[in-house]
PAMI-589976 format. One record per residue (C-alpha): residue number from 0; residue in three letters; z, x, y. Coordinates in nm, 3 decimals, always signed. Last residue first. Layout:
<atoms>
ATOM NUM ALA Z X Y
...
</atoms>
This chain:
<atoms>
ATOM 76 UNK +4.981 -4.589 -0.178
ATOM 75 UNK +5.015 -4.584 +0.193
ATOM 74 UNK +4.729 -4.535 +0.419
ATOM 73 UNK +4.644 -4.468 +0.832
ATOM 72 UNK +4.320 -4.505 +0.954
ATOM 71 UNK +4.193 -4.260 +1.259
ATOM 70 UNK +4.080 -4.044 +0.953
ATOM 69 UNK +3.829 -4.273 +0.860
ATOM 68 UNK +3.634 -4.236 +1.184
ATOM 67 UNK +3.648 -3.857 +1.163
ATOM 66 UNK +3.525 -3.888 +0.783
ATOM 65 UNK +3.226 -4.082 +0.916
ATOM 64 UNK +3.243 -4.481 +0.766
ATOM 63 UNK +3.004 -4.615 +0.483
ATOM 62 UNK +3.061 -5.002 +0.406
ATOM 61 UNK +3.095 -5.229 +0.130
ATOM 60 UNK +3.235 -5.585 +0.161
ATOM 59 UNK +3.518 -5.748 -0.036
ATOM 58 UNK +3.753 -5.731 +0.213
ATOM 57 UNK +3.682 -5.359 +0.234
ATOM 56 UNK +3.510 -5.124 -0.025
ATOM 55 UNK +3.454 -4.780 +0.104
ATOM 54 UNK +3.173 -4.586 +0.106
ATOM 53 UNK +3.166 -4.200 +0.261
ATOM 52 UNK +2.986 -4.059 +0.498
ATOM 51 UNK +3.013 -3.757 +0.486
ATOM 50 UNK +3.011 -3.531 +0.195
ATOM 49 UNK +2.639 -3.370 +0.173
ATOM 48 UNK +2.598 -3.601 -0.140
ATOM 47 UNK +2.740 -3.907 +0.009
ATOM 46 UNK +3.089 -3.991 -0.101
ATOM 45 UNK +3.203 -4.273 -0.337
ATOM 44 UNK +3.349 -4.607 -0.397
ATOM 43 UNK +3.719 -4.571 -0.168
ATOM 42 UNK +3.924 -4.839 -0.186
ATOM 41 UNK +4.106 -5.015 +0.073
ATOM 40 UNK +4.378 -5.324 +0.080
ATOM 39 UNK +4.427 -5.460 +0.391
ATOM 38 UNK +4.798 -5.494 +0.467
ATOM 37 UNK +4.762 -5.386 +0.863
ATOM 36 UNK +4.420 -5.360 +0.971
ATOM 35 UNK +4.093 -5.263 +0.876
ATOM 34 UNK +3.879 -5.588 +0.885
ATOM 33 UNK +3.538 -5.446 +0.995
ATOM 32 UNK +3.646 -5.593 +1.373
ATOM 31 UNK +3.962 -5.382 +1.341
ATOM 30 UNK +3.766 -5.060 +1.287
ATOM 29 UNK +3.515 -5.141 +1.544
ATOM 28 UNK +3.799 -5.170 +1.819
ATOM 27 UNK +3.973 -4.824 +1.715
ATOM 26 UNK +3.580 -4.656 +1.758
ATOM 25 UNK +3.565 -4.829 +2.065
ATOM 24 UNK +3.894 -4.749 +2.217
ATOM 23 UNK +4.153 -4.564 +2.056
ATOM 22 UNK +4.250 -4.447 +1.653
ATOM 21 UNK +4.574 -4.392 +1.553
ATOM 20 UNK +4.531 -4.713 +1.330
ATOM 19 UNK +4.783 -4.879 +1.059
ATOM 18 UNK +4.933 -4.891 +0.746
ATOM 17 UNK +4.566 -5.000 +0.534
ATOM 16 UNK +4.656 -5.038 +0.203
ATOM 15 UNK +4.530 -4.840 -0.037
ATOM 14 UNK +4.302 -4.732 -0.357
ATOM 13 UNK +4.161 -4.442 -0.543
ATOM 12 UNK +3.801 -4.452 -0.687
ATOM 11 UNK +3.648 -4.242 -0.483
ATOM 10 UNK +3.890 -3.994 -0.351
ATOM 9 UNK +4.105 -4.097 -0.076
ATOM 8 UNK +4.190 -3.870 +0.193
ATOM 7 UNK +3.951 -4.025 +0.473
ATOM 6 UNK +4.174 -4.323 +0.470
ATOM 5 UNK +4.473 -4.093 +0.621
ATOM 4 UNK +4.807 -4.028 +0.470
ATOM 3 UNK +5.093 -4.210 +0.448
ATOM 2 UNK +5.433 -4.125 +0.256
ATOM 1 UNK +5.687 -4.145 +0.581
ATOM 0 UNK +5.543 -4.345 +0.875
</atoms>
């Protein structure tokens, strides 16, 4: 899709929507069950101090995903 980029590209305080997953399996399964899927909005909080993971505020809900586990998510805007 033409202008996304992956969630792992966000800088903290940036925002998204979630376009879609490239992810498979377990890891793709998780991601859906946390809520990212199509037209959720995203934004990222902050990065650990060594870089990875970083937080990401969800549905209202915080969590911390791996940067390859973020980059299976697809983001416009």
């Amino acid at each position: 899709m033409e202008g996304t980029r992956v969630l792992s590209d966000l800088r903290p305080g940036e925002g998204a929507v979630v376009c879609g997953l490239t992810g498979a399996g377990e890891v793709r399964r998780r991601l859906q069950d946390i809520g990212l899927i199509q037209g959720t909005a995203v934004v990222c909080l902050g990065t650990s101090p060594l870089g990875d993971p970083t937080a990401y505020r969800v549905r209202g809900a915080v969590m911390a995903l791996r940067r390859k586990d973020a980059a299976g998510v697809e983001v416009a805007g």
